[in-house]
Structure formats: C-alpha cells, structure tokens
N, C-alpha and C positions, 0 to 999 in steps of 0.2 A: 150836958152829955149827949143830948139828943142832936147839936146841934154840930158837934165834931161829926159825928156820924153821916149827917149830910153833907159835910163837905168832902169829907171823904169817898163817897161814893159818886158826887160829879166832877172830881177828880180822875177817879177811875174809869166815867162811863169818855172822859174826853181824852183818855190816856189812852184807852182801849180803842175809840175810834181811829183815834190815831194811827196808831199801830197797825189796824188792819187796812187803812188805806195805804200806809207804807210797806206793807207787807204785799198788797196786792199789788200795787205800783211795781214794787222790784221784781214779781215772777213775769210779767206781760214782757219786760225785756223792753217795754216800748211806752209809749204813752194811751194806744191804740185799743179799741176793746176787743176782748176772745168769741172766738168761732167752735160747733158745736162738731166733733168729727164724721166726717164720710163712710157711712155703714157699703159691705161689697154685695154686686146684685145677685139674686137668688137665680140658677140655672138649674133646670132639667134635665137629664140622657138617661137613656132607654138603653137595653142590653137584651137580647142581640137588634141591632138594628134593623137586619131584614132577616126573615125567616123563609122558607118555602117545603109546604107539604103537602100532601096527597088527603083525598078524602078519609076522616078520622082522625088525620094527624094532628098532636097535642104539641104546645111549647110553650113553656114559661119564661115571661120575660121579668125583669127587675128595673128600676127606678131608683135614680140618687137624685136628692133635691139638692143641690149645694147651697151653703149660704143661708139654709135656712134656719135660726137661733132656738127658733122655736122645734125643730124638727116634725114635723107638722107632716110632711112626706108629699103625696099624690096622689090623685084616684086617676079614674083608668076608663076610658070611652071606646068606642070602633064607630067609623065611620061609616059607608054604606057598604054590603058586602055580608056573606052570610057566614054561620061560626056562631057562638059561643063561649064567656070569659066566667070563668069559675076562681074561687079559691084565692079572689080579691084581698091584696092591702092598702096599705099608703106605701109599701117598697116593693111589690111582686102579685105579679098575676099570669094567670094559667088559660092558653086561648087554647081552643077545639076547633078546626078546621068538621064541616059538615060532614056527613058518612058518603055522602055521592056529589063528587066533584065531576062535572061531563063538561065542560071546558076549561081553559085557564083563567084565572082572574086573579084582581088582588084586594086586599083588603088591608085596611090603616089603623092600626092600635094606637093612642092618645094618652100619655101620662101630663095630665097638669096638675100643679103646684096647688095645693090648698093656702101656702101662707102667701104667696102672689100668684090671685087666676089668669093672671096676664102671661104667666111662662109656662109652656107647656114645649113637650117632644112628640115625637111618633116614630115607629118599628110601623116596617111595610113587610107585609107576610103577603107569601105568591100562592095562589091555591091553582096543583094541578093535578090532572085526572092521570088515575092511577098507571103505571108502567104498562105499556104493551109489549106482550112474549114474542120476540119476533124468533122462528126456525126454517128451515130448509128445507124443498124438496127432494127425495132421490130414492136411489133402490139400487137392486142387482140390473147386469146386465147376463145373457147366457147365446150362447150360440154365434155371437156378431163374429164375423171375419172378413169383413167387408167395408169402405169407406164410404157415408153419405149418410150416413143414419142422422136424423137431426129429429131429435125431442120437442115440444113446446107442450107448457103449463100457462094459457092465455095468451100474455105478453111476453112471457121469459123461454128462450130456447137453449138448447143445450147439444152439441157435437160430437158425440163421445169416436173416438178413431178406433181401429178397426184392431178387434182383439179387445176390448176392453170388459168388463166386467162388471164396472158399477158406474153410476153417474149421479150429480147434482148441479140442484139448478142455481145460477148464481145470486138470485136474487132471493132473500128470505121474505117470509109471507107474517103477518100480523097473526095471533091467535084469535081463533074464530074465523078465518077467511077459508076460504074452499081451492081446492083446487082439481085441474081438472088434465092429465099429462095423457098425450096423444101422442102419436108418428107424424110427423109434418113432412119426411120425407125418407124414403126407402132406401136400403144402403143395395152399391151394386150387388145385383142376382141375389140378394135376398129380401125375405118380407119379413117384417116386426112384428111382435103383436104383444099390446101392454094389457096384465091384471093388474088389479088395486088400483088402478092410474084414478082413482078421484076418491074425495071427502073432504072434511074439515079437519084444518088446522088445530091440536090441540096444544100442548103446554110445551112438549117433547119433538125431535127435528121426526119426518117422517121418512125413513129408513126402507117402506115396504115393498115401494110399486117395483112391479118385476116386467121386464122386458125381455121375452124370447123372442131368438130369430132364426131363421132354420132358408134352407135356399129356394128361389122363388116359385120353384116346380112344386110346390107345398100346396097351390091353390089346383097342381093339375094333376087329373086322375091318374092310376094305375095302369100299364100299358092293357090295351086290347087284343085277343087270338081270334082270328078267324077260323074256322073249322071247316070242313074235314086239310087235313096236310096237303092232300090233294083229290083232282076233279072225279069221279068217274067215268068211262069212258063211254060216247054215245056211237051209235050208227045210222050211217048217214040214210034219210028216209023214215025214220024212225024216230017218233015223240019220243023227245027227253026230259025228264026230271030232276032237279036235285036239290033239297032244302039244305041250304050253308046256315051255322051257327056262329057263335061268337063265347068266348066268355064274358063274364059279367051276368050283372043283373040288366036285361034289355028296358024298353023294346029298343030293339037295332034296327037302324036306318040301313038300307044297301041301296048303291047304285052299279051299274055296270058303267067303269069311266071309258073303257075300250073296248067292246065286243065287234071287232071289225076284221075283215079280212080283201079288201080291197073298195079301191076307192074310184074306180071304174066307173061311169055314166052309163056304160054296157052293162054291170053286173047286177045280175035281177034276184040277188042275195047279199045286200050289205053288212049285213053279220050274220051272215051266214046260218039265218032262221033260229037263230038263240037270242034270249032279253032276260034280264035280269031284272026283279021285281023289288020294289023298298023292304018284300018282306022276306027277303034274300031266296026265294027259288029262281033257280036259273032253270031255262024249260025251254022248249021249242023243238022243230023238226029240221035237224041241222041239212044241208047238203052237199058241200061240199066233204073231200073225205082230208086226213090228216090231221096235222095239228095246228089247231086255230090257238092263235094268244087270246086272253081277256086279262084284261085291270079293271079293278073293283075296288072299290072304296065302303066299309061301312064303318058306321058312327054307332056310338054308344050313348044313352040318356045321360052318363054325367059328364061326355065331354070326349071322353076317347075316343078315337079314330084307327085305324088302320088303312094303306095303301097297297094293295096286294096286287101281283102282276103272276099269273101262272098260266097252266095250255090246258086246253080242252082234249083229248085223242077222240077223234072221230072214224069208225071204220064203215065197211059195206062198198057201193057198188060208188056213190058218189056222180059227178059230173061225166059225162063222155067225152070230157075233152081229158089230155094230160099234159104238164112238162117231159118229153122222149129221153134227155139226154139228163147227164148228170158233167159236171165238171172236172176236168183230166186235171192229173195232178199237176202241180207247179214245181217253180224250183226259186229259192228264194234268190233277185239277183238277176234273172233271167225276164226274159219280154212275155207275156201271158194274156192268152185273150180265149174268152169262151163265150161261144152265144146260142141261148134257148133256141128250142127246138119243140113244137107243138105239135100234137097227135093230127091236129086237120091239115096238115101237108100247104103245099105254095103251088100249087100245079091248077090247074084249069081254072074251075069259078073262083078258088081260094089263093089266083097269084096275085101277089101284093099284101097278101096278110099276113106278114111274119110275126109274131105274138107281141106285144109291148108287155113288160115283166114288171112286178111288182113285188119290192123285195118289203115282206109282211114283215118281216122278225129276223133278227141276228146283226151282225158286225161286217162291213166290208172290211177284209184282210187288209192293213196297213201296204200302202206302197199303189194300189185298186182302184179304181174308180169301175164306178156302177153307171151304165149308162140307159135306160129305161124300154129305149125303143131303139134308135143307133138307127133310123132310117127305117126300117124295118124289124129286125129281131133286138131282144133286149141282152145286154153283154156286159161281161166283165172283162176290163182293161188293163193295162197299167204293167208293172214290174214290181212284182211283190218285196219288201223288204225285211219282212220278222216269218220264219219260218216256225209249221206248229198245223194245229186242225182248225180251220174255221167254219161255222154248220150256221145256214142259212136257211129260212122258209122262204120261199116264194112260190107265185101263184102268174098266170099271163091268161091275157084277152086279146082277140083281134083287132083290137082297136076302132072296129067299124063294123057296121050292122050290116056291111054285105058280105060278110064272109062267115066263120062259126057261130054257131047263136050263144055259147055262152063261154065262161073262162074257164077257166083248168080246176083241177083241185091243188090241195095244197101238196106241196114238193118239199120234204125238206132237206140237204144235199148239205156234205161234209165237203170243202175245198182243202185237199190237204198239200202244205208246200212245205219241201223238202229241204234241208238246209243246206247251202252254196259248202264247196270243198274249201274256202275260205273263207270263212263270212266276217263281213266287218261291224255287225253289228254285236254292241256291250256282250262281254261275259255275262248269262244269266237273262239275257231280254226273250232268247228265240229259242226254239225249238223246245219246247216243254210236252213233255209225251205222257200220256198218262199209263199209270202203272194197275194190271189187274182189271178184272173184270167190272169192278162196280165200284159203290163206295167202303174204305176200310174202318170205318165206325158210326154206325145207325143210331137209333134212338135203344132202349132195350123195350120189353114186353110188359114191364112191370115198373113201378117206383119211379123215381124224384126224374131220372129223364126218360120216360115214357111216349114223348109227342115226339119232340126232334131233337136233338144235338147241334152243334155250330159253335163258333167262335173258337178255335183253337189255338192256341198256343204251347209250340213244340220244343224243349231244348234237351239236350244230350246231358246224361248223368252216367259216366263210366260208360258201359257195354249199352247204356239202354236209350230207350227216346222216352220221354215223360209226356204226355199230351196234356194239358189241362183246356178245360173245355165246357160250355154252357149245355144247363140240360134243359128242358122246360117240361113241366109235370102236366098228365095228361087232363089230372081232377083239381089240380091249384090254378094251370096254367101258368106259374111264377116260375122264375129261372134260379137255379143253382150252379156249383160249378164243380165238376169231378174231374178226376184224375183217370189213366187208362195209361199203360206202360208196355212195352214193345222192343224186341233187339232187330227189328229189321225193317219198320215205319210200315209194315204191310197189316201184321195181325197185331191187333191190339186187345189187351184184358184189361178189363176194366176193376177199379177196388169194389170194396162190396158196399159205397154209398158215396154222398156229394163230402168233398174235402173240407165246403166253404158254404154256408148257408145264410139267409136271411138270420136277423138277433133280434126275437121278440120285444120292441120294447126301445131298441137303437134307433142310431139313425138311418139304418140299413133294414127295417125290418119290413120289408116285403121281397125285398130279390135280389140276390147280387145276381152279377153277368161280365163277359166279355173280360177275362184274364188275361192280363201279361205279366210272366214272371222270366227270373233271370236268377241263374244262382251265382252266386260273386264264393269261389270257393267257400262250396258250404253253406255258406248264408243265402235262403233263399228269400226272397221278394217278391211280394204279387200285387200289382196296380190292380185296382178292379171296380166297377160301375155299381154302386148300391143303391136302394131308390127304398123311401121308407117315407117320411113327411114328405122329401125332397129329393132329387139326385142328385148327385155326387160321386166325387173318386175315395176310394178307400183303400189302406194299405194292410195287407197281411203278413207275415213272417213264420217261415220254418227253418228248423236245423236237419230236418230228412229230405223236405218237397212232399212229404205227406200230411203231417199234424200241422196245422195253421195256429197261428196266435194272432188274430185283428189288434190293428193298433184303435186305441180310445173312440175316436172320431174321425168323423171325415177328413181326410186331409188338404181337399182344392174342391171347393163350390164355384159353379157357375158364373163366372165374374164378366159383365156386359157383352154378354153375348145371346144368343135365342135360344139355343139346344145344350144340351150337356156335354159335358168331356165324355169322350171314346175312347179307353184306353186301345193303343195299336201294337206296338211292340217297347219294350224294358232294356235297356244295355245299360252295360256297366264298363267306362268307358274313362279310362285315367281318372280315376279316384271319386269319381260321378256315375250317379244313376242318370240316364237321358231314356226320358219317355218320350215317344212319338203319340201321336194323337188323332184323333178328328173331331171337329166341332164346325157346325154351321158350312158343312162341305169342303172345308180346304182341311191342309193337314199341318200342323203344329209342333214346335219341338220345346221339351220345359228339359230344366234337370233339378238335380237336388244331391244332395252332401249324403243324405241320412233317408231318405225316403217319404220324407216327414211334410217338412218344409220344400215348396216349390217355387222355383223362376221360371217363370212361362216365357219364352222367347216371342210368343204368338206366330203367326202362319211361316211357313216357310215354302209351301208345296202348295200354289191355288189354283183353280181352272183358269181357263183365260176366258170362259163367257158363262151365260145362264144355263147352255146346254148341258153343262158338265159336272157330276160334282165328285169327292171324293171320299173313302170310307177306309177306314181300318187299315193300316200299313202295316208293314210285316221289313224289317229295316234290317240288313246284318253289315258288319264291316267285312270286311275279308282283307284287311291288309294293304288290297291296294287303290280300293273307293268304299264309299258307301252306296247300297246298291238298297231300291226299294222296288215291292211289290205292294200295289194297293184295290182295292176295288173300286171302280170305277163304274159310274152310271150315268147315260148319255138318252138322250133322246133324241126322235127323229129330226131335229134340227140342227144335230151337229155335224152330218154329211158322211160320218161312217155308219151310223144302225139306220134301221127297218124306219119305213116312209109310211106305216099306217098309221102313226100318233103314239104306238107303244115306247115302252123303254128297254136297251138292252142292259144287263149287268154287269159288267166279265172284269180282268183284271189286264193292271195295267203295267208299264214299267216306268222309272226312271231311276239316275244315279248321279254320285254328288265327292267330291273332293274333300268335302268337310263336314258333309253333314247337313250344312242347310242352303247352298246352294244348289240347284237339283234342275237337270238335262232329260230329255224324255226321249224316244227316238223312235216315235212310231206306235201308236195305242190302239185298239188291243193285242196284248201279248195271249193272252188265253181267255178263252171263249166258252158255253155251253155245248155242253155232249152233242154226240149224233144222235138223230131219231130214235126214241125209244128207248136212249140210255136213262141213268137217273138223275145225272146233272143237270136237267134242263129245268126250268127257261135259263137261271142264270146259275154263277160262279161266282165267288168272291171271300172273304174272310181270308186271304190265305196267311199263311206261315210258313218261313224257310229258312233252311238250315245250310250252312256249306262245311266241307271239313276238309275242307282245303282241295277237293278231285272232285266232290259232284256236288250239286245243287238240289235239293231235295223241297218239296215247295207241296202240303195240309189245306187246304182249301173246302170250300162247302160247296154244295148243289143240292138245289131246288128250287121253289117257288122264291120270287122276290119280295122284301118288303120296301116300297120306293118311298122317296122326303113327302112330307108333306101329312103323314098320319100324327096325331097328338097325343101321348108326348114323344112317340117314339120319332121321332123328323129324321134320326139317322137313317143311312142305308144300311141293309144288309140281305143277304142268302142264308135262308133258312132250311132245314133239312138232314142233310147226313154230310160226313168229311170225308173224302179222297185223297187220291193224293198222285203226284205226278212227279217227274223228273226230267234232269235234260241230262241224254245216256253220253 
C-alpha cells in the first residue's frame, strides 16, 4: 500500500513539472526569457514659480512630487539671500521676505525629492524695497497779468501765461525730497513774490505755495512833495532865507539843478547871489531884480525824488542897468522884428555896445527866430505863425568890458500877436485868449485838496460843465479826485468831498489821480492812475457822474515800459471807449469794448528828439479831425525855449484824420502868464471842449514838475486851473 503511494506521487511531481514548463512556454509567446517592467521617473514643480515682494512680504509656495509610489513628498532649502521659511511640509511652505528690503535682490527656494535627492525644483522670489509716493509741486497764482513769469523747483520749471491762477510743476518729486520753488524770471512790468515755496515732500501732492504778483513799481516809493507851493519873494540887496520841506519821513537830500540867470563871462553874479544847500535852504543876497527861474531836485531816504522848476520874485533897486523897450505887438502872417534896447545908450564912450540878449526863460513864438547879439543888439525875427500871448524873461550885457560894467536885471516881456484876418492856421491851434482875471479853481483852505488842484477833466452834462480833478491834501500829501460843477466854465462849486479816493487795503490804496471820464449816454466812465503796492490804470463807473463804483482791480499795469500809464483823455467813439495816453514821453492810443479789457495800440504822437517830451492830451473830434492839445516840455536845446539850461512847459498842438496819424503846425500854441500872473513858470494839463462855435480849453498854472523825479518821471503843472478860449 505504501508503495502505490509512491508511485503515485512521482507521477504527480513529473506531471506537474510538466505542465508548468508547458504552461510557461505558451505565455512568453516565444522561446525567449521575460523582462522586469520600466517604473516612470519621479519629478518635482513648485508653485508659484516666481514671486516678488517687498519687505515683510509672505508667500506660500506648494510642491508635487510626481511619480513618487511612496509619496514621500519634499523638503524645502533657500539659497543665499535673506528671509525666512516657516510652516514647512513635504507639500507647502511659507517664506517671509525680511522687514527692511533697501535694494533689490533675489532669492531661490528648493523643493527636493526625499524618494529621489537627485530631483529637485526651485521658485525665484524678487525682493524689492518698498513703493516710493511720488507727488507734485504747485499752488495758487494771484495778481499775474503779464507774460514771462517762469517758476523753477531746482531742475524743474514751469510757465504759467498771463492771467493764470494756479500752476504745477511737471515733474513729481519722491516722498521725503525737499523742494525749493523760486522766481527764475519776472513777467513784464511786474514782480512775483513766492510764500511756502519750500519743505518736504510728504505722502499728499503739495497744493500750497502761493505766488503773488502786483506791478513792478511795488519796489518804488510813494511819490515825493516839495514844499512850500511857492518861493517867497526876496529883495534885491537884501539876505534871503528860506527853509523848503518835503513830505515823507526825511532826511532830504536838495540840490539847486539851475539857480542861473545868465551865462555871460561879464556877469559878476551867476546865480544871481542865491545857492541852495543839501539841507534845502535857499539863501543869499540876490541882485539882480525880477523873476529868476531855479530847478531843484530833492531826494528822499527811501528813493523818492522830485524835479521841480519854479521863480524866485526879486524886488528893490537891483542893477543900474535895464532892458528900455518892451516888444510891439505882431500880427500873425506878417514880417516882425524887434530889437533890445539898453538903459546905457550907444553914443560917445558906449558906441558899439548894443546889449547881447539873453533869453533866461520862456518860448520863442513859433514862426521867430531869436538872434542873441544880430551884430550889435539882441532881436527878434521872423513872421510869426500861431497867434496868442507869448511872456519871455530876458536879461542883456554889453558884451565887452569897455562899455557898462554890468548887465540889466531881469525883464519879463509878454509878445502878443494878433491873429491874420484869414489865418490858415488848423481850427483850434492859434489865438487862445485867456478868460478872467486869475485862475477859476484853486486849491480850497481846508480838507482832502487843501495844497493844489491840477489834472482836469471837463465834459458837458445837459446845462452844466462837470470838472473832475486831482486834489493833493496839505497833511497826507496824497492825491484824490473831486468833482466842481459849473453853467459857464468861469465859476465853479465844488461838492462837499473827493468823489474817488484811495481803498484801504487795494490795489489803489495810497492815491488815485489824473481822471478822464466820458459819459456815453448816461453811463459814465473814469480811467484813472492808482498807486498802492504799485501803479496802475483803474476804472470807475456812475449812473449820475457823482457816486463812483471802482471796478475789482486794476485794469492795464505797466507792460515793458519805464513809467506808468497817464491817463490823457476818454472818447467813446463808434462803439468803443479810446483812451489817449502818456507813458515814457510820447503819447499812446489803446481802446476797449467795456472799459475792462485793453488793446494798447502803443505810441502814436512821439517827439522827434531828446529835447522834447510829451504829457497828458486832451483829444476831441469835432466831426471834421481829431484835434489835440498836449503839454509839452522842451529844453534849452530844442531852439524854441530859454538858453540858461532851464526848462519851459507850455502846450502844444496837433491834429489827425483818424486818430492816430497826427500833423503839428508850429509849437508852442500857449505859453506861461505875464509877470506877476499866477500861471507861471509853466502851463499844461489842459482839457477841451468844442460844441460846435467855440473852443474852450481847463488848463493848470504853476510850478513844474520835470522827467526825471522817482517814481513820478511824468510831466506835469502843478497848482490852480484856468481856463482860456479862442473868441
């Protein structure tokens, strides 16, 4: 039994082997032995692959191992580079950028493989320092009316055009930078001036710095008054005194620029024993008798100046010589000769000494010639052409030390010429006759014009004449402008105070002056000169010609020129205001729509040399020209006034087709009173009216004020207003 058993079971074990080599045999498909399968390679990636942050800044990154059976994951390194990695796994980690990043950098995160260290990734994180605020310079702008203004903040400039209001600069600045905003350049005729313009840049744009500008007479003082209006009068032999003042706060500089009265090698008194001291008394023991001119000049410590030209009256016994004759009247048109005449005669020791003449002061009558000596005596020539009064000072010597031993006194002698039974000279140039005894509106005794009056401007309302007109106050010395009304241009009442005053606080608020108004039915208008920071033209408006209402601000500042605008005369003239002018000596025509807004045409009416300049026109149409009267002021080298270096004042003429081409015909038209009147030395301001049959023509007499004082460089006649006509 045991033995079936055994066979049975190595049966089985070779049956079985069998079968499993045939069983293996048939899967291989082949004869060939089997290969063990290709496992896929384990890879790494990182998420996000690059980062970039600022100091502080956190980011988590994550890790997929692929491929990996065991899942085993990754750990996590950095390279060189500062930071810190927190909150580690095998799939995700947390990196911190340092708190103070101060440049850029980068730094390399590493995930490798724990089940192969051979495979690893990396995330590149950028570390930058933190955002800089960048913002903008700027601010207000206030007062610009003028183009050239140029800003600068270091390196950066800025333009702003004219009118503007605010500015910024176009470059923004980093937080924490400073800046530093200045004027780099000054817009015309006015000056800038920056607050706030500097600090630091903080988080916010800076909004504050403020730019005011105002016109460039801002840096120059308040005008200056000489005192007393006029000289006292000396006699001749007799020590004189006389302490001149000034307003302001001094000390005051004086010089005497002309105390002369001939220029003779024979005269053994060149200023006629008067001197003027820097501490303004004028003193000496005059000698000759009449009226001597002097120009003086004094300065004031903050800059002011004044150029003053008035006469001395000298009486008593004087020289023993005289001028005998005086000048026959003329006739305008006609042939005219007149020649001095000296008290020491031409006869025995003294023939051949006819006087050589010296004309001190006044205008040779247009048409005239002056000829000094003429061989012998000194004369006046020629064929006069502008009919009217012309008043001369002169003075003569015998030219030679063997005849009288000294010259004449002074003579001062009215030429009056008569006007031709047809004259062809303009409507309006000649014969202007003055009306009444003196002047018809003085200063008053009391209040706001208490020194002198001047500046007139006259126009017709219904029955009446309106004058408006500058005052200057005895104790301010600042000018106002009042009103005086009148049905016959002879006697004038004045209202009971100035119409138009200084605005505490404006841009007018020291003085206005020099009115020209125009009523355009009803609506009236007044150009007018304010002087406050600066000067300027300013505009007013009524519905009576009495109550004023100022418009806002100045309306025309000073634009590339020296002096300010002089208002001259107002028309209103097809649908336009046209203001006439002076500035820097010639004379100007602008207009405007509204009063407001100006177009300056610039000069129209200029001298033709240095001798000559021009002041305050006085302009009307009549229909069939434009006809002007202006003040005019010449000096001894223009070949009509006085040869001892003074100046005369007087007014002038010319006329025009349109307005601004303009013909002259012989100047001066009118001249300084005769001896002893009140017009003298000069004339000028005037104002004139036509109404269709006569010419009526407001003008001022007194002392002059000539170019060249600071700031006041205009000309003008200061004093009281008269007034004249051609009958």
């Amino acid at each position: 039994m045991s033995r079936n058993t055994s066979v049975r079971s190595g049966i089985c074990v070779v049956f079985c082997a069998s079968l499993s080599f045939a069983f293996l045999t048939g899967c291989s498909g082949s004869g060939s032995t089997p290969t063990k399968p290709t496992q896929p390679s384990i890879s790494v990636s990182v998420s996000p692959s690059t980062a970039s942050l600022v100091g502080g800044g956190t980011q988590t990154f994550t890790a997929t191992d692929a491929n990996d059976s065991s899942n085993a994951g990754v750990t996590w390194s950095m390279g060189s580079g500062a930071g810190a990695l927190s909150a580690s796994s095998t799939t995700s980690v947390t990196y911190t950028a340092p708190s103070v990043v101060s440049s850029a950098t980068t730094v390399t995160l590493t995930a490798t493989s724990i089940a192969d260290k051979t495979t690893s990734n990396a995330a590149t994180i950028t570390l930058n320092p933190p955002p800089t605020t960048q913002t903008t310079i700027g601010g207000t702008i206030s007062g610009l009316t003028a183009s050239g203004l140029m800003l600068s903040d270091r390196t950066d400039t800025v333009s702003p055009a004219a009118n503007a209001t605010s500015f910024v600069f176009p470059t923004p600045l980093a937080s924490g930078a400073s800046y530093s905003v200045t004027v780099s350049a000054q817009p015309s005729g006015q000056t800038c001036t920056v607050t706030n313009g500097s600090g630091t840049v903080g988080s916010s744009n800076v909004t504050n710095v403020q730019v005011a500008c105002a016109p460039t007479s801002t840096q120059v003082p308040v005008p200056l008054v000489a005192m007393p209006a006029a000289l006292t009068a000396a006699t001749s032999g007799t020590a004189h005194s006389q302490t001149l003042t000034a307003s302001g706060t001094g000390p005051f500089s004086w010089s005497g620029y002309t105390i002369a009265d001939s220029n003779s090698s024979l005269n053994p008194y060149p200023t006629n024993g008067m001197s003027l001291s820097s501490g303004g008394v004028l003193s000496g023991t005059p000698f000759y008798t009449g009226l001597q001119p002097i120009a003086m000049l004094v300065s004031r410590a903050d800059g002011a100046s004044e150029f003053l030209q008035t006469e001395l009256s000298i009486g008593g016994a004087g020289s023993s010589q005289s001028i005998t004759n005086s000048p026959p009247a003329a006739t305008q048109g006609q042939s005219y000769l007149w020649e001095l005449q000296a008290s020491w005669g031409y006869t025995g020791a003294n023939q051949g000494c006819g006087p050589g003449a010296l004309l001190v002061f006044g205008s040779i009558p247009p048409g005239l010639t002056f000829n000094p000596l003429n061989s012998t005596n000194g004369t006046f020539f020629g064929t006069p052409t502008m009919a009217g009064a012309y008043t001369m000072t002169l003075m003569a010597d015998p030219g030679t030390t063997l005849c009288a031993p000294q010259p004449t006194n002074y003579k001062t002698v009215t030429l009056t010429i008569a006007p031709a039974a047809s004259p062809t000279t303009p409507t309006g140039s000649s014969n202007w006759t003055r009306q009444g005894s003196g002047a018809v509106l003085t200063a008053s005794n009391s209040g706001w014009d208490s020194y002198l009056v001047g500046s007139p401007s006259v126009i017709s309302v219904g029955a009446k004449y309106y004058m408006y007109y500058e005052g200057l106050n005895t104790t301010s010395f600042t000018h106002a402008i009042g009103l005086a009304t009148s049905t016959d241009g002879v006697n004038w009442t004045k209202g009971s105070g100035a119409v138009l005053q200084a605005t505490t606080g404006a841009w007018d608020s020291t003085e206005v002056r020099y009115p020209s108004v125009v009523n355009n039915g009803g609506n009236y208008l007044m150009v007018y000169q304010g002087t406050g920071a600066g000067t300027a033209l300013g505009l007013a408006t009524s519905t009576d010609g009495m109550t004023w209402t100022k418009h806002s601000g100045a309306v025309l500042t000073t634009q590339g020129v020296h002096s300010a605008y002089v208002p001259g005369t107002l028309l209103y003239l097809s649908g336009q205001y046209v203001l006439y002018y002076t500035v820097d000596g010639y004379i100007g025509r602008m207009t405007s729509t509204d009063g407001v807004s100006w177009n300056d045409g610039g000069a129209v009416f200029s001298p033709s040399g240095n001798s000559v300049t021009y002041s305050r026109p006085a302009v009307i149409y009549d229909g069939a020209k434009y006809r002007m009267w202006y003040t005019r002021i010449a000096d001894a080298n223009d070949g009509t006034e006085g040869t001892s270096g003074l100046y005369s004042v007087t007014i002038g003429y010319a006329d025009s087709p349109d307005g601004q081409t303009w013909t002259t015909y012989g100047n001066p038209i009118f001249t300084a009173g005769a001896a002893g009147a009140w017009d003298r030395p000069g004339v000028g301001d005037p104002s004139v009216s036509y109404d269709g049959t006569t010419y009526r023509m407001w003008y001022v007499g007194g002392r002059e004020q000539l170019p060249g004082g600071t700031p006041d460089s205009d000309t003008w006649v200061e004093g009281s207003v008269g007034y004249a006509l051609i009958p």
